[in-house]
N, CA, C and O atoms as a Tinker XYZ file with bonds, in Angstrom:
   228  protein
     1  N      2.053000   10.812000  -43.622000    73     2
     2  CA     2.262000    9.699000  -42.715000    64     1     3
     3  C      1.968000   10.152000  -41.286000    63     2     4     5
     4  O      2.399000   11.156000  -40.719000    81     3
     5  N      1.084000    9.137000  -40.784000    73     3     6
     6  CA     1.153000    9.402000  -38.902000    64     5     7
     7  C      1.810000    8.861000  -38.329000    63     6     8     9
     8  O      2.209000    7.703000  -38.449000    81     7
     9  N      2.182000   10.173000  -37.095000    73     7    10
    10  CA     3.377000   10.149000  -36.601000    64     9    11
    11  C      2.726000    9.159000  -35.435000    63    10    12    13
    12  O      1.571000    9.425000  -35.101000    81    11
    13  N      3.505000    7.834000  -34.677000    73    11    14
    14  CA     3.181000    7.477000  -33.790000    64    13    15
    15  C      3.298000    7.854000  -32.398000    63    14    16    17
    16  O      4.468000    7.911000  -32.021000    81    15
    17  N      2.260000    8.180000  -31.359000    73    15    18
    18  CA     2.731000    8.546000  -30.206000    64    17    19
    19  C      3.220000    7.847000  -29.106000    63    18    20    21
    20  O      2.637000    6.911000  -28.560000    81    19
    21  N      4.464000    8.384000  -28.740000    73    19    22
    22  CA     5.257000    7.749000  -27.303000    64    21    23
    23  C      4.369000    7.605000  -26.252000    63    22    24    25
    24  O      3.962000    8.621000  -25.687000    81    23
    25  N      3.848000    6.045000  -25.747000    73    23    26
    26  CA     3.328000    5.466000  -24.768000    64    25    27
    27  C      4.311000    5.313000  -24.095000    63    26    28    29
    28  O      5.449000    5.059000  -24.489000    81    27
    29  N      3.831000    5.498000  -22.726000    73    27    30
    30  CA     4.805000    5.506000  -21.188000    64    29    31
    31  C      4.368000    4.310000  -20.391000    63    30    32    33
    32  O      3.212000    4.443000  -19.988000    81    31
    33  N      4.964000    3.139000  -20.030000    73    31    34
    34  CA     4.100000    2.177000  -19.630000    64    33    35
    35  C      4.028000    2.091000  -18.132000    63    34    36    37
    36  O      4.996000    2.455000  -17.464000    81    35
    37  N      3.095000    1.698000  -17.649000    73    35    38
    38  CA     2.596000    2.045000  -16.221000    64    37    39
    39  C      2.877000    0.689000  -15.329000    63    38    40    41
    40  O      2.598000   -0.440000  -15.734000    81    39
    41  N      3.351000    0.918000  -14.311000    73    39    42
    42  CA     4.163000    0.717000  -13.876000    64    41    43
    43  C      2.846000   -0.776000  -12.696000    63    42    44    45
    44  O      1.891000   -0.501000  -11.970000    81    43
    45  N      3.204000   -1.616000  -12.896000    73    43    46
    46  CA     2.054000   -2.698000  -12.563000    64    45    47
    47  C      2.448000   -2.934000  -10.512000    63    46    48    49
    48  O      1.906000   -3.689000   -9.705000    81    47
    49  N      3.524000   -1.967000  -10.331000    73    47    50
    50  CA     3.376000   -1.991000   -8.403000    64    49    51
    51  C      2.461000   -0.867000   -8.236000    63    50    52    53
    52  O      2.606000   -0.177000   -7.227000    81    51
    53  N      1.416000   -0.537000   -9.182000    73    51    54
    54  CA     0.859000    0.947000   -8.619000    64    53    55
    55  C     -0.301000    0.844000   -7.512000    63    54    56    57
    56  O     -0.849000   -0.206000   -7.176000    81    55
    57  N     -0.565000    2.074000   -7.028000    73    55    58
    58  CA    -1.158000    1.760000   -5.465000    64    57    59
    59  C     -2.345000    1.938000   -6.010000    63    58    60    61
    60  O     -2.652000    2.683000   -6.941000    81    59
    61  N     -3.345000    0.843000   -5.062000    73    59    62
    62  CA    -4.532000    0.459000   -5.202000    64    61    63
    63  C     -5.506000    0.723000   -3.944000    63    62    64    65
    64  O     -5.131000    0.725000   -2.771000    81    63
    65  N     -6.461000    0.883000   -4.270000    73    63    66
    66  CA    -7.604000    0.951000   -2.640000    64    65    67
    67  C     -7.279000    0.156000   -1.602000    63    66    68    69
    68  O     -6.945000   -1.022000   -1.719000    81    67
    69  N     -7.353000    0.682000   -0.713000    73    67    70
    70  CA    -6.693000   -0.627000    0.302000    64    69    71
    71  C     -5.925000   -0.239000    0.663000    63    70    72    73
    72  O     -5.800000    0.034000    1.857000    81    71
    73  N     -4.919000   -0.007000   -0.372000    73    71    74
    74  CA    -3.467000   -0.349000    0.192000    64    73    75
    75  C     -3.002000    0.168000    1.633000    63    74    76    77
    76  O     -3.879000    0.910000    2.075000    81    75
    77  N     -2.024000    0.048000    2.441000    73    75    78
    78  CA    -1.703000    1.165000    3.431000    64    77    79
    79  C     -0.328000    1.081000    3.592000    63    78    80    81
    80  O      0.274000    0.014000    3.717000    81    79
    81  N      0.273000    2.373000    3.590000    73    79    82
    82  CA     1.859000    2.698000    3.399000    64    81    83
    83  C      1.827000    3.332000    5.234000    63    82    84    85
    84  O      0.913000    3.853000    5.874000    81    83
    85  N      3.253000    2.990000    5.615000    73    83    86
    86  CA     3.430000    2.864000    6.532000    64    85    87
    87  C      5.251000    4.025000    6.954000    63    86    88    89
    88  O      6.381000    3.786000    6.529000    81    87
    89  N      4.943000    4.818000    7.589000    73    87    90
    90  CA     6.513000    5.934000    7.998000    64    89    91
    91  C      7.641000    4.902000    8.919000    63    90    92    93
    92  O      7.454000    4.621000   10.103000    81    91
    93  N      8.755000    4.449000    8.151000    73    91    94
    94  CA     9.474000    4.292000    9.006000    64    93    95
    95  C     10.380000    4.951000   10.052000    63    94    96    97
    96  O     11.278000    4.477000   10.747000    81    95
    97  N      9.890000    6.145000    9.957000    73    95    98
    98  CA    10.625000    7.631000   11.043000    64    97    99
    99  C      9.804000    7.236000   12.278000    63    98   100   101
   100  O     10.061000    6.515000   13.241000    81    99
   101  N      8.354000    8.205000   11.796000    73    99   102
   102  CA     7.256000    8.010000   13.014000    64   101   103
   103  C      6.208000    6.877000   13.374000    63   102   104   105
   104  O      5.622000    6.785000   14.453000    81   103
   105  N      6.070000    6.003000   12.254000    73   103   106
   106  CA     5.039000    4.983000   12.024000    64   105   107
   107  C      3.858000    5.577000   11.464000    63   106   108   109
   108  O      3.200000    4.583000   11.160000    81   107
   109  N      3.255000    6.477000   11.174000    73   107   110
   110  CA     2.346000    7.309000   11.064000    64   109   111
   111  C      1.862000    5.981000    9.421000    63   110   112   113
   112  O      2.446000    5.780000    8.356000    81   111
   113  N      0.782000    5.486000    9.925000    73   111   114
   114  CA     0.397000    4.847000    8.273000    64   113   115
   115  C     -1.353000    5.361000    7.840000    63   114   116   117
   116  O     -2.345000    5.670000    8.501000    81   115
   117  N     -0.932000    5.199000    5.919000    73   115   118
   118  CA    -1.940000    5.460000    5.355000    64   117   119
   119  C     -2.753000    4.601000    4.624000    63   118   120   121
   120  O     -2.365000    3.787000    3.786000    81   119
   121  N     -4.095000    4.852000    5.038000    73   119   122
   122  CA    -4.797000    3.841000    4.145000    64   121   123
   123  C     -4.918000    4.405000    2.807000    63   122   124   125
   124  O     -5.200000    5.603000    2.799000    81   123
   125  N     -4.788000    3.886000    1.766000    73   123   126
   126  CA    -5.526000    4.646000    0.574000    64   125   127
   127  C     -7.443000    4.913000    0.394000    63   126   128   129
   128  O     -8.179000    4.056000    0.882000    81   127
   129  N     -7.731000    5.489000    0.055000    73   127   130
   130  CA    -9.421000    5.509000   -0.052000    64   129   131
   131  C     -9.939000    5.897000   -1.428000    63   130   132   133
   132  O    -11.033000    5.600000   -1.909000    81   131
   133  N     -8.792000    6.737000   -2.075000    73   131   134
   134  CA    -9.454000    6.602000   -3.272000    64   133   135
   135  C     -7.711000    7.145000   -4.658000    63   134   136   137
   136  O     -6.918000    8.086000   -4.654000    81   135
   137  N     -7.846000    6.284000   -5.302000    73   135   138
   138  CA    -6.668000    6.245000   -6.184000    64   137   139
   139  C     -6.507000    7.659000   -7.354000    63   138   140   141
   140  O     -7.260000    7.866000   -8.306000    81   139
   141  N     -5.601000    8.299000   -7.045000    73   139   142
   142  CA    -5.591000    9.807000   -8.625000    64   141   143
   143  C     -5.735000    9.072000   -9.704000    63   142   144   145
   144  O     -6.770000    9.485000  -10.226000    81   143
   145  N     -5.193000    8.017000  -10.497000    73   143   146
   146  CA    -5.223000    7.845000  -11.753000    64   145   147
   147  C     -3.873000    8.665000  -12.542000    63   146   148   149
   148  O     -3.651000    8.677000  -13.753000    81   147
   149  N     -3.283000    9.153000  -11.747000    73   147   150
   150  CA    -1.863000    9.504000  -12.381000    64   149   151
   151  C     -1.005000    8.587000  -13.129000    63   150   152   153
   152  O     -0.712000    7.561000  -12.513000    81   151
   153  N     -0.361000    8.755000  -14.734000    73   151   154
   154  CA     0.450000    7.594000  -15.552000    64   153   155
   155  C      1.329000    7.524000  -14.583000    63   154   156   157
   156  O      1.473000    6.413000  -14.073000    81   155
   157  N      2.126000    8.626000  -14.077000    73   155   158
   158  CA     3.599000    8.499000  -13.408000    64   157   159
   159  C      3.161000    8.179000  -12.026000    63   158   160   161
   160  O      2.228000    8.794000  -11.509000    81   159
   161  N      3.957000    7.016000  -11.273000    73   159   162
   162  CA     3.691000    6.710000   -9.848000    64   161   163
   163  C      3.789000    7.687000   -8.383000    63   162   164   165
   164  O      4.881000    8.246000   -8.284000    81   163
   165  N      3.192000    7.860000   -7.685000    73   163   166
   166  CA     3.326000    9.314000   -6.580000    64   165   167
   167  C      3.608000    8.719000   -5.841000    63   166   168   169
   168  O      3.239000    7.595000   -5.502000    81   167
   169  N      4.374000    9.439000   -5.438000    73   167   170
   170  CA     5.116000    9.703000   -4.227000    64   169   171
   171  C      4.725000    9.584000   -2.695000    63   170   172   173
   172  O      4.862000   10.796000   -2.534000    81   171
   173  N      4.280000    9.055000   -1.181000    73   171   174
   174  CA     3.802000    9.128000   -0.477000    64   173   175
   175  C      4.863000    9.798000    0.789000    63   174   176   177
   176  O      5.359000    9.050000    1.631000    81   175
   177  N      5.086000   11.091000    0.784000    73   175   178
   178  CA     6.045000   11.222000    1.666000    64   177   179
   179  C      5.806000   11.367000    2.705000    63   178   180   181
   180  O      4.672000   11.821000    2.860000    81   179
   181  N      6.457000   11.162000    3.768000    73   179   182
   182  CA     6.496000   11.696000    5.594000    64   181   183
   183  C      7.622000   11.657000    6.382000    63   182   184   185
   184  O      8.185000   10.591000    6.632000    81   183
   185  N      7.977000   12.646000    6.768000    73   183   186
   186  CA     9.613000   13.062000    7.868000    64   185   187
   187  C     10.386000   12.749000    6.621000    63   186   188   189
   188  O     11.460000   12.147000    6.615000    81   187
   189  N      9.637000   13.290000    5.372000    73   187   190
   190  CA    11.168000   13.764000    4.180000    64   189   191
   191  C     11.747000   12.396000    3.934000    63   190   192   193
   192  O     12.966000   12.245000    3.848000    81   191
   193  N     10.764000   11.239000    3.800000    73   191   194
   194  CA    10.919000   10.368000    3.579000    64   193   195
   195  C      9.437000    9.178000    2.997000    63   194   196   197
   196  O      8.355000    8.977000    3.548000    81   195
   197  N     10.085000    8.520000    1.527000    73   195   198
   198  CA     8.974000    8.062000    1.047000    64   197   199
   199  C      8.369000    6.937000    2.133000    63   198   200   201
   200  O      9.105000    6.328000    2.910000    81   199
   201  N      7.215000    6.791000    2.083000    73   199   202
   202  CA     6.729000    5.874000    2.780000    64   201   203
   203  C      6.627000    4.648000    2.022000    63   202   204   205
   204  O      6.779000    4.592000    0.802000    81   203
   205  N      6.382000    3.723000    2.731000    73   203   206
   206  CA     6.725000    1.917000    2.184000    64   205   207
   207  C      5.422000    1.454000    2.570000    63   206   208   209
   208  O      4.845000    1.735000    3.621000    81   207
   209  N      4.905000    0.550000    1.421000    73   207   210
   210  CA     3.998000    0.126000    1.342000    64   209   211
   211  C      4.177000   -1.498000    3.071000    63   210   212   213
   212  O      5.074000   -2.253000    3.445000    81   211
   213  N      3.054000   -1.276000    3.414000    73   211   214
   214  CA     2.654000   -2.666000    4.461000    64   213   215
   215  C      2.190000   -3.776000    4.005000    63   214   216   217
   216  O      1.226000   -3.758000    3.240000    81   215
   217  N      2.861000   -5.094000    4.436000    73   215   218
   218  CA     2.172000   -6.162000    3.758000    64   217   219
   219  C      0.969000   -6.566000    4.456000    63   218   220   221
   220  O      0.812000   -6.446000    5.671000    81   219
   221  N      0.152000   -7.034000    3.672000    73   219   222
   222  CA    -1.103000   -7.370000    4.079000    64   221   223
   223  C     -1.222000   -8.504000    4.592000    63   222   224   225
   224  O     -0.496000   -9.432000    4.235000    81   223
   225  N     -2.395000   -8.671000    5.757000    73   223   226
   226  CA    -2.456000   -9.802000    6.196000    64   225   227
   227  C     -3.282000  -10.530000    5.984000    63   226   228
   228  O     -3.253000  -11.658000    6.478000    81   227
């Protein structure tokens, strides 16, 4: 019998081209330019703190 493998499901807020995350310490913001393709979602840190995505206008 095959054994079935544990799928991890991906997480549909994941960051896309474009996007730009923004430091609420310094303001310091990032555009994205090109996406890893990582299953698990990363992290965008600055001043030891995750950065928050900006809404678009």
């Amino acid at each position: 019998m095959a054994q079935k493998k544990a799928v991890k499901k991906v997480s549909k807020k994941g960051v896309k081209k474009g996007d730009v995350y923004k430091c609420s310490v310094c303001g310091l913001a990032v555009r994205v330019d090109e996406v890893c393709g990582c299953i698990d979602a990363c992290d965008i840190i600055c001043c030891e703190k995750q950065m928050r995505p900006q809404k678009r206008a």
